[in-house]
C-alpha positions as CSV (number, residue, x, y, z in Angstrom):
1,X,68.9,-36.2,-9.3
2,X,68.7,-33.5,-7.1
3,X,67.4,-34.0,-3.4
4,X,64.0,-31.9,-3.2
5,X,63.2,-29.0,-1.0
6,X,59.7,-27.8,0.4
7,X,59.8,-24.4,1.8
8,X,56.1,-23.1,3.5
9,X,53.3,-22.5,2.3
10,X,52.0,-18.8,4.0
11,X,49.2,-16.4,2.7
12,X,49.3,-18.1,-1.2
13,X,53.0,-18.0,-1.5
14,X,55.8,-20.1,-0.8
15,X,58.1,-18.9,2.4
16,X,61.8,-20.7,2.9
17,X,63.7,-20.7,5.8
18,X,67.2,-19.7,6.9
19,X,67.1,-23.2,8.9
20,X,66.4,-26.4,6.9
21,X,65.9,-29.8,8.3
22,X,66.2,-33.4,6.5
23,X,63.7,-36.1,5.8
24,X,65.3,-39.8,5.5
25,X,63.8,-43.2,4.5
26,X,62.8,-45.3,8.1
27,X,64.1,-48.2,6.1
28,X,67.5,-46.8,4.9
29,X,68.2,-43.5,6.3
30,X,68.7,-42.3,2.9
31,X,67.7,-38.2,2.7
32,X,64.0,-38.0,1.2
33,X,63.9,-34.0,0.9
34,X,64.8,-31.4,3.0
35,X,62.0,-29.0,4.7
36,X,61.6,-25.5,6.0
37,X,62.0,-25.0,9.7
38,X,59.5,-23.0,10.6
39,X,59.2,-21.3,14.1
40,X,57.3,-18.3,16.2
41,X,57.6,-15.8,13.7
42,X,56.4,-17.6,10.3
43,X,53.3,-18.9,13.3
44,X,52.5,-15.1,13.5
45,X,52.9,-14.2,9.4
46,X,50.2,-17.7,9.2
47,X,47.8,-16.8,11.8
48,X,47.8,-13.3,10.6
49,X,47.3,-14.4,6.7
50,X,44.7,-16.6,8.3
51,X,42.8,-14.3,10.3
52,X,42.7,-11.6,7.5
53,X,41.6,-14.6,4.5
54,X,38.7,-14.6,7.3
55,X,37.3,-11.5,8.2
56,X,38.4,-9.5,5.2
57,X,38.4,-12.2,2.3
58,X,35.6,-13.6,0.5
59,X,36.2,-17.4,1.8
60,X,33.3,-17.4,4.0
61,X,30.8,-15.5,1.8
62,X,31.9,-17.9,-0.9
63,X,28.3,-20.0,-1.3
64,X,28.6,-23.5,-0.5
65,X,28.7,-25.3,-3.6
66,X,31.4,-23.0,-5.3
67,X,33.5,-24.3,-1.8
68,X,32.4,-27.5,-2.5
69,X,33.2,-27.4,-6.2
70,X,36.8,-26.1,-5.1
71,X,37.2,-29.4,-3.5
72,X,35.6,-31.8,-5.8
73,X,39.0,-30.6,-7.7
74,X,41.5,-31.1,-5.0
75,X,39.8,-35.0,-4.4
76,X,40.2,-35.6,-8.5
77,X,43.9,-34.0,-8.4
78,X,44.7,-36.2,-5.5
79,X,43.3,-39.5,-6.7
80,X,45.4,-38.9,-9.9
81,X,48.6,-38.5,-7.9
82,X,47.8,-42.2,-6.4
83,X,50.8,-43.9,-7.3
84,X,53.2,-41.4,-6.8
85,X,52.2,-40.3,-3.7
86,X,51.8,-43.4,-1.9
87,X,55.7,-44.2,-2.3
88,X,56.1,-40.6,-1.6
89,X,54.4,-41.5,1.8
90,X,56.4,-45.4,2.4
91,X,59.6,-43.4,1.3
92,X,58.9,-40.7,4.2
93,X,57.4,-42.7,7.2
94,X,57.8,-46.7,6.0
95,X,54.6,-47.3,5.8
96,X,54.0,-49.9,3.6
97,X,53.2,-49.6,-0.4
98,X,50.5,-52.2,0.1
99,X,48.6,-49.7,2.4
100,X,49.9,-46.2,1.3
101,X,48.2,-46.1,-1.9
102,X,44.8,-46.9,-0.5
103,X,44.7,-46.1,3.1
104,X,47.0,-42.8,3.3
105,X,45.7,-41.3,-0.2
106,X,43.0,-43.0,-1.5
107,X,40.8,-43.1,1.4
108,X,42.1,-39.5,1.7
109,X,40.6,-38.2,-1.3
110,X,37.4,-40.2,-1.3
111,X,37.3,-38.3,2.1
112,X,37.4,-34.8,0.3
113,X,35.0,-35.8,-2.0
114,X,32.2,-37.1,0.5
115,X,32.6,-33.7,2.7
116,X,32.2,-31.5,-0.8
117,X,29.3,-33.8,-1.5
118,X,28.4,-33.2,2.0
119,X,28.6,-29.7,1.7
120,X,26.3,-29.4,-1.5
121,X,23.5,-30.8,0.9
122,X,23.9,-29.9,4.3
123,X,21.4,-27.5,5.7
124,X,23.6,-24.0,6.2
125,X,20.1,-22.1,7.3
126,X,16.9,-23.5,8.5
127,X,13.7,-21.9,9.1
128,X,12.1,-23.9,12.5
129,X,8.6,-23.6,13.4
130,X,6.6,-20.6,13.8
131,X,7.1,-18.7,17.6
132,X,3.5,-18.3,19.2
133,X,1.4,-16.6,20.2
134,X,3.5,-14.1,18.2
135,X,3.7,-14.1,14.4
136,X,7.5,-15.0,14.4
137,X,9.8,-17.3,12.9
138,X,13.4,-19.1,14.2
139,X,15.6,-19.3,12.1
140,X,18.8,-21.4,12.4
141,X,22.3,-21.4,10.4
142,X,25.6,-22.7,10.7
143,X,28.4,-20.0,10.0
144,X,32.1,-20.4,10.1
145,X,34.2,-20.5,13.5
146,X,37.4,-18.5,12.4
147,X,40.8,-19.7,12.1
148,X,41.2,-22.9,12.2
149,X,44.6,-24.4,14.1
150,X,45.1,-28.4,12.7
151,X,47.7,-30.0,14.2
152,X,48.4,-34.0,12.9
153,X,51.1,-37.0,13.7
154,X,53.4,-38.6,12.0
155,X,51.7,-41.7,11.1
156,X,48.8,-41.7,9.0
157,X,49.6,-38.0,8.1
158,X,47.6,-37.3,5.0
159,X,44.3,-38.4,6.2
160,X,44.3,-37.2,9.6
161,X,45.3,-33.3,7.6
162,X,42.1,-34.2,5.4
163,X,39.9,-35.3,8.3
164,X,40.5,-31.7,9.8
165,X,40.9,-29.2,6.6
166,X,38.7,-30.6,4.3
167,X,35.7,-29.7,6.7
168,X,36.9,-26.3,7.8
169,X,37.7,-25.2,4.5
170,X,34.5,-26.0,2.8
171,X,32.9,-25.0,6.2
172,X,34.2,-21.7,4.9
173,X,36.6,-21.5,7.7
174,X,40.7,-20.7,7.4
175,X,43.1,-22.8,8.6
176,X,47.0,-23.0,9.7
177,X,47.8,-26.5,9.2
178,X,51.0,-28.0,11.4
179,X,52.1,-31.3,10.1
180,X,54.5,-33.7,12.2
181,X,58.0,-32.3,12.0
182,X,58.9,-36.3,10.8
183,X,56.2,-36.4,8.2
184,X,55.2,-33.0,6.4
185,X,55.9,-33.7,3.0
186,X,52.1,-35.1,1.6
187,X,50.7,-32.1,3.2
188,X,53.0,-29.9,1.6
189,X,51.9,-31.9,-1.8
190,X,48.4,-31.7,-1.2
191,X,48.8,-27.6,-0.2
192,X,50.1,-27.6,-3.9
193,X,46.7,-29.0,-4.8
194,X,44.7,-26.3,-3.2
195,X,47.3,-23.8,-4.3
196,X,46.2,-25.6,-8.1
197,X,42.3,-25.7,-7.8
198,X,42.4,-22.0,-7.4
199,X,42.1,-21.7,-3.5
200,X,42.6,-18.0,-2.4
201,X,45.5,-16.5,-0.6
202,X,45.5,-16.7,3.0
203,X,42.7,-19.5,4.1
204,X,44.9,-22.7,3.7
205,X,48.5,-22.1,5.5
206,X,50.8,-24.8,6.3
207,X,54.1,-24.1,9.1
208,X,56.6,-27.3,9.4
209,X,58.6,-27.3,12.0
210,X,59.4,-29.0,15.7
211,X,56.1,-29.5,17.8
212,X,58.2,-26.6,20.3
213,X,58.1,-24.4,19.4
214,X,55.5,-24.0,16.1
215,X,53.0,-26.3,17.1
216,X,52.2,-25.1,20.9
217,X,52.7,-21.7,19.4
218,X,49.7,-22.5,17.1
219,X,47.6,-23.6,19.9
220,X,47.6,-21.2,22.3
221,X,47.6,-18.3,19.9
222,X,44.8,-15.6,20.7
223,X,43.4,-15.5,17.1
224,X,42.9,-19.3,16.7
225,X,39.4,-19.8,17.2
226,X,39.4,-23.7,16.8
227,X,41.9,-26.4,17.4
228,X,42.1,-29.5,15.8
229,X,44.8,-32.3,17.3
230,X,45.4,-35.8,16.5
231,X,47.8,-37.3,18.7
232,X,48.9,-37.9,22.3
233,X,46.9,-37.6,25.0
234,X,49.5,-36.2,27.0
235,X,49.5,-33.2,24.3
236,X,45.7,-33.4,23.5
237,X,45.4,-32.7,27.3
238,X,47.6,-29.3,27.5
239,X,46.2,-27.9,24.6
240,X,42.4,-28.2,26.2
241,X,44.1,-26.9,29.0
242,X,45.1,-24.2,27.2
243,X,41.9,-23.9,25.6
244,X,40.3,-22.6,28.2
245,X,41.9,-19.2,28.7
246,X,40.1,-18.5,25.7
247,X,37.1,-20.7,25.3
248,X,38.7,-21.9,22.2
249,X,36.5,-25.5,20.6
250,X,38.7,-28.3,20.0
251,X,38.6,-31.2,18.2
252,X,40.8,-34.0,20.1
253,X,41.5,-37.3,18.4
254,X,44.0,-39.1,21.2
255,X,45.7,-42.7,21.8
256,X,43.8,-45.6,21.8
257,X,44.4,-49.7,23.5
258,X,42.1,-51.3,21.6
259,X,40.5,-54.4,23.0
260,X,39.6,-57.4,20.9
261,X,37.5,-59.7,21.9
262,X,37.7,-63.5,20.6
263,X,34.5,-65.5,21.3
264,X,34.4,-69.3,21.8
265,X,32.3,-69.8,18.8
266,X,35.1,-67.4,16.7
267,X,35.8,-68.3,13.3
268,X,39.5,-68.8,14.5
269,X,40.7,-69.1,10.9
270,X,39.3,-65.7,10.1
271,X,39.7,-64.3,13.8
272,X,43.3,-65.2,13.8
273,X,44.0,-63.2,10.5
274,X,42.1,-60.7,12.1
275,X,43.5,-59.9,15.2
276,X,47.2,-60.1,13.6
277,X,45.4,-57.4,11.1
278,X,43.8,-55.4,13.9
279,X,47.6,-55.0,15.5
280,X,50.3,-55.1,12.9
281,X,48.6,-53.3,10.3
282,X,50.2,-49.8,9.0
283,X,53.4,-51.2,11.0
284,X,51.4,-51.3,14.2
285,X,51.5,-47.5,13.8
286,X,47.9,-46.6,14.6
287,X,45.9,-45.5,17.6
288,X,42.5,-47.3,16.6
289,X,45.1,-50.8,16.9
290,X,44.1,-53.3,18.4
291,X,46.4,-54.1,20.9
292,X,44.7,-55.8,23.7
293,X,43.4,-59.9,22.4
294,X,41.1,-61.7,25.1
295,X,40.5,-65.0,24.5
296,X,39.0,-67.8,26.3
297,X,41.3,-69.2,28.6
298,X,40.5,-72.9,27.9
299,X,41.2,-72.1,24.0
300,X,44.6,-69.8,25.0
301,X,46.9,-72.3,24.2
302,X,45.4,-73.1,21.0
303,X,45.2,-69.3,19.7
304,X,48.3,-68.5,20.8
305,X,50.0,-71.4,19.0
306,X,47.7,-70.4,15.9
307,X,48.9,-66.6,16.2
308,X,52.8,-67.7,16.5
309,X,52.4,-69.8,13.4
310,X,50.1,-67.2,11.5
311,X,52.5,-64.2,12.4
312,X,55.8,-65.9,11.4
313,X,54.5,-65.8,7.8
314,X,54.6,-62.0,8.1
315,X,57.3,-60.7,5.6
316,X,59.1,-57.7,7.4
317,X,61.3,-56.4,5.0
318,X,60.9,-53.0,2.3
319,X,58.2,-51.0,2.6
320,X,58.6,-50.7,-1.1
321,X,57.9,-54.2,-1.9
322,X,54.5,-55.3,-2.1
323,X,54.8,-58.1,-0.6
324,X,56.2,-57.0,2.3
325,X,53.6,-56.9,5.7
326,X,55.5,-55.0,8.3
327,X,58.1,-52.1,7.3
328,X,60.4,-49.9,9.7
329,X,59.2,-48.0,12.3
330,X,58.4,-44.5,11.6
331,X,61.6,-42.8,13.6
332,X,64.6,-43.7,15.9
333,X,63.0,-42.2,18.5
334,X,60.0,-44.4,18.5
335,X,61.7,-47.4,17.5
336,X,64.2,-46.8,21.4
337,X,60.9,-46.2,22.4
338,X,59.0,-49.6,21.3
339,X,62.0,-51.7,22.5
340,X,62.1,-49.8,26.1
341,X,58.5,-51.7,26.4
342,X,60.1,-54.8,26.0
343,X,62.2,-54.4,28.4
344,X,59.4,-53.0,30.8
345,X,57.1,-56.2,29.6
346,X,60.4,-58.8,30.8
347,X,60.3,-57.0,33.8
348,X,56.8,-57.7,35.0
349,X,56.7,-61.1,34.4
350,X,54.6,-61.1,30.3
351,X,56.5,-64.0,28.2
352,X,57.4,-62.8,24.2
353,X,56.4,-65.4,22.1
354,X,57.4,-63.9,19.2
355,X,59.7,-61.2,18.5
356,X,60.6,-59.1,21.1
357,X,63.7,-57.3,19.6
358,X,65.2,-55.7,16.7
359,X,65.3,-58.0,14.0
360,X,69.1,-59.6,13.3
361,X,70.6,-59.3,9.6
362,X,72.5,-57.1,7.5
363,X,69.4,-55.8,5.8
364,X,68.0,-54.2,9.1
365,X,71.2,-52.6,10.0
366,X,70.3,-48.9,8.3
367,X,66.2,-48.2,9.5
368,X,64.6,-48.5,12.3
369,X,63.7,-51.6,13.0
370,X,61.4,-54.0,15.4
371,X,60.2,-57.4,14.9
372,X,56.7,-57.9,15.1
373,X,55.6,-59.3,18.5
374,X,53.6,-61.3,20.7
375,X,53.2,-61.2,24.4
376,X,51.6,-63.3,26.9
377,X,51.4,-64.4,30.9
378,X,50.2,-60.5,30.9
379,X,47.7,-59.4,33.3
380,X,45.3,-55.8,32.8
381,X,47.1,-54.0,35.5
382,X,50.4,-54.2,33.5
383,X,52.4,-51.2,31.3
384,X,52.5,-53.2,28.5
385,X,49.0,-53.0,28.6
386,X,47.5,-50.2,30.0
387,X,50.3,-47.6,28.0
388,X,49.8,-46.8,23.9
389,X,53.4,-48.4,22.9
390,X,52.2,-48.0,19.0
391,X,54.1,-50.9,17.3
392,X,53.7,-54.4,15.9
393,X,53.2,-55.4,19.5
394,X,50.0,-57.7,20.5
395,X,49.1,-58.6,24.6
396,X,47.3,-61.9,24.7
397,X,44.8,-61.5,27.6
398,X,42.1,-64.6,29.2
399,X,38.5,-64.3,30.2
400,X,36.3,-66.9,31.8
401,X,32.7,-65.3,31.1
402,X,32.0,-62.4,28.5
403,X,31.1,-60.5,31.3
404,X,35.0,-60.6,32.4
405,X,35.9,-60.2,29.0
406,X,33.8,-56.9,28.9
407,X,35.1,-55.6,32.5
408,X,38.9,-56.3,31.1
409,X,38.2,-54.7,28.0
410,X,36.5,-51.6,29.5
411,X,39.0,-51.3,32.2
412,X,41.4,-48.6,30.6
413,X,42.0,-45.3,29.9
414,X,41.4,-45.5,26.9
415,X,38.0,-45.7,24.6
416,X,38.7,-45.2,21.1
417,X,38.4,-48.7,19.6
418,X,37.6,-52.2,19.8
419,X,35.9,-55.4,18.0
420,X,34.4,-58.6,18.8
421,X,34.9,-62.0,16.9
422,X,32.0,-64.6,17.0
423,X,28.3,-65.4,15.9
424,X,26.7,-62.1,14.5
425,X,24.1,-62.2,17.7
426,X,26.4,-62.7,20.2
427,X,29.2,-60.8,19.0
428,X,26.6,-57.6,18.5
429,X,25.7,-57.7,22.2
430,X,29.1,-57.8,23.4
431,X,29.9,-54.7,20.9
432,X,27.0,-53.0,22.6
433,X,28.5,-53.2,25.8
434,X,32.0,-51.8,25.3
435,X,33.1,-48.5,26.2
436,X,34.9,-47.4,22.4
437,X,33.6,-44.9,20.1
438,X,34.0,-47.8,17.2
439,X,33.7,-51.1,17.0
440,X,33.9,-54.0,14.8
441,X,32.1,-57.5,14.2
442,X,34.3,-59.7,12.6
443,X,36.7,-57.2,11.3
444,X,39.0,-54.0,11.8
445,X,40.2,-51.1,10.6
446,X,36.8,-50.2,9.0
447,X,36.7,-46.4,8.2
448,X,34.5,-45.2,5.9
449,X,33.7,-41.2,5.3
450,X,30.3,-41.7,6.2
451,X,31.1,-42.8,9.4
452,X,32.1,-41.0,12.3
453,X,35.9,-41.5,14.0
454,X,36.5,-40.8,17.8
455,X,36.3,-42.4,21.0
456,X,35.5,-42.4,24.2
457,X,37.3,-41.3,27.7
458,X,40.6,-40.1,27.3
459,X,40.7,-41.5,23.8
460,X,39.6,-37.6,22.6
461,X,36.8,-35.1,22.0
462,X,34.7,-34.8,18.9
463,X,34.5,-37.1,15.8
464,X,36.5,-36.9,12.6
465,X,34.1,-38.2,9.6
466,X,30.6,-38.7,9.2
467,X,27.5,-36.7,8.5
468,X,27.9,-34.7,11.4
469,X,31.7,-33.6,10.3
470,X,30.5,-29.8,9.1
471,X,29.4,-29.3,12.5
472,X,32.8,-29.6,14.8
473,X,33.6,-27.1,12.2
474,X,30.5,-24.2,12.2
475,X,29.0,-22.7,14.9
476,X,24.7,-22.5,15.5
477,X,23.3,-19.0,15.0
478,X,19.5,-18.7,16.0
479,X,17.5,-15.8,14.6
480,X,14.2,-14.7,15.9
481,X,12.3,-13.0,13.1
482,X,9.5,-10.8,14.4
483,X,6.7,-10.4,12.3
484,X,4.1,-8.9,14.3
485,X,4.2,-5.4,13.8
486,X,4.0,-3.7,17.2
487,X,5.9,-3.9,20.6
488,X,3.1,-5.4,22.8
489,X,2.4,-9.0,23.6
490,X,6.1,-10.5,23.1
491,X,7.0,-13.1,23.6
492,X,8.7,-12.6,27.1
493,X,5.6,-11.2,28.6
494,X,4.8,-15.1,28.8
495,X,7.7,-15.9,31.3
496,X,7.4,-12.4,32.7
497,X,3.8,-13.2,33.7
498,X,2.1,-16.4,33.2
499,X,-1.6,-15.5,32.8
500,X,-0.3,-12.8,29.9
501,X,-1.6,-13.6,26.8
């Protein structure tokens, strides 16, 4: 069986490369497919095939519900392609099967379907109330922004490309899509949906290549009216510095240290399982993680010793193999990465627990491979802590008073996420306090598409998700219709002078 290839996708048609590069399994270096490498000048054919879909297509004067229709197709396509696409996904970042088929694709096209259905409803012009003492009339509508620029990681690739192009297309915007060069290939698949469902040439482009040059390319290019990044926040930070030469909008969804507080009336049973959940889930590969535990210092020992016994059952092992928990780490790069912090963790004084290393045993010697781990003797001021290290790695913190626990878990950076464990009073007025844009009561890794995704602080800008999705992707047009007849008492002449009238 041949290995496949997926060239770009540019202005309807698909666009190879003189330079290929190669996909290969996290858990056995095996080649998955190989990939275009895009650069600069396939950035400018995109843009260009963007920018004319735009101002000379028919995208944007498409009505609504034929948009919305378009992707009502696209969600049923997708959710048929399930199976297949979820190993498609374990095979290309290790991801586990247990969590690829309904995290990276099934949420995925649920996602497309609420924003169509969204779409079908959501108020594109308004009339507002009548302008006095004038007979006039506001009204207000939401038009597209332009071309779109959406820019996603390697981890939970297909749902952070839907969270961006899903809205701007049926927004009736056009967008240049730049996937992770370590992760392209469901995007690429779900391109061939769009390409399917009869989208027109030119609004949904797709470049793969490194992040330097193709994807700072895409950001700063002059035509790009809207940026949409998931990912650091060292990068989410140049590109809205580079925003502003141009006044570009941006859409920033950034790294996250996720705090999660244990109560003393916690369900430890449940709360336990939770917290290993909150961490270690999608290979600890996710920036809503939570990564930070506080507990109560006179039940430490006794959490700790539950977490240690709870988290050896873990099965790390094939991603492929639905039992398995934890699978490889997504690259070699982040696997060095992840064990550099253990290092930096030994150094200032935190104790591991559990794990700590890469895993011994002939069956981890192809991948990229870390055993799931748990640190304590850590204090907030600590790397291990304070830095997004995005693995199976947990920090056990103490508290003596929720107020402490609140001031610990506040004390970063960081504001995306976070969660509370306890009696449903308590636990709410805790969540209250806490600076994340989510969090959960007795649970994690909630995400629903009616419900918005972001955070707080240098956690990002804008929400991914949610009612309020269409607008990050439309701008507000108000119209003044004049229905008076004649020149004289306008509506100015009231600020010009206040006794007019």
């Amino acid at each position: 069986m041949s290995t496949p290839h997926y060239p770009l996708y540019i202005d309807g048609k698909w666009h190879d490369t003189a330079e290929h590069y190669e996909i290969r399994s996290p858990a056995t270096e095996e080649l998955v497919a190989t990939v275009a490498k895009g650069g600069v000048a396939e950035v400018e054919l995109a843009v260009a095939a963007a920018k004319a879909a735009h101002e000379e297509g028919g995208w944007r004067r498409t009505p609504p519900a034929e948009r919305a229709a378009l992707l009502h197709d696209v969600a049923a396509r997708l959710a048929g392609r399930v199976d297949e696409l979820a190993v498609l996904q374990t095979r290309e970042n290790g991801a586990t099967i247990r969590i690829t088929g309904a995290l990276h694709v099934g949420l995925s096209a649920a996602q497309i379907q609420y924003l169509a259905s969204l779409a079908e409803n959501y108020e594109w012009e308004t009339t507002g109330p009548e302008i006095g003492p004038i007979p006039a009339v506001g009204i207000i509508r939401r038009e597209p922004i332009g071309v779109v620029a959406a820019i996603v990681p390697w981890n939970i690739p297909l749902l952070t490309t839907v969270w961006k192009i899903a809205p701007a297309l049926v927004a009736g915007n056009t967008v240049v899509l730049k996937p992770d060069e370590h992760a392209p290939l469901l995007a690429l698949e779900l391109a061939k949906e769009f390409e399917a469902a009869g989208l027109p040439a030119g609004v949904l482009n797709v470049i793969t290549g490194d992040g330097e040059p193709v994807g700072a390319h895409l950001a700063g290019h002059p035509h790009v009216r809207k940026v949409a990044f998931t990912g650091s926040t060292a990068v989410g930070k140049a590109i809205l510095r580079q925003s502003a030469d141009t006044i570009r909008r941006v859409t920033l969804e950034l790294g996250g240290k996720g705090a999660n507080i244990l109560l003393d009336d916690a369900d430890l049973d449940i709360a336990i399982d939770g917290a290993l959940f909150a961490c270690m889930a999608n290979n600890g590969q996710a920036c809503e993680a939570g990564t930070r535990l506080l507990v109560p210092a006179d039940q430490r020992d006794d959490i700790v010793r539950r977490l240690v016994a709870r988290a050896s059952t873990l099965k790390l092992g094939d991603p492929l193999d639905p039992t398995t928990h934890i699978g490889p780490i997504a690259s070699a790069v982040q696997r060095d990465r992840i064990v550099e912090y253990f290092g930096i963790a030994a150094q200032e004084g935190a104790t591991a627990v559990l794990g700590g290393r890469v895993p011994p045993g002939a069956e981890f010697e192809k991948g990229y491979w870390v055993e799931p781990t748990i640190f304590v003797d850590v204090t907030n001021d600590m790397r291990i802590v304070r830095e997004e290290v995005f693995g199976p790695v947990l920090t056990v913190l103490t508290y003596d008073s929720i107020d402490e626990a609140v001031e610990i878990a506040n004390d970063t950076n960081y504001g995306l996420s976070a969660g509370v464990w306890g009696s449903e009073e308590r636990a709410l007025d805790v969540a209250r306090r806490l600076d994340a844009g989510m969090v959960w009561v007795n649970d994690w890794h909630v995400i629903h598409p009616a419900y918005p995704f972001g955070g707080y602080k240098e956690s990002g800008l804008g929400r991914e998700g949610g009612p309020d999705a269409l607008d990050e992707y439309t701008e507000q047009k108000f119209i003044s219709l004049d229905r008076s007849g004649g020149i004289e008492n306008k509506a100015f002449a009231i600020v010009i002078d206040p006794v007019a009238g």
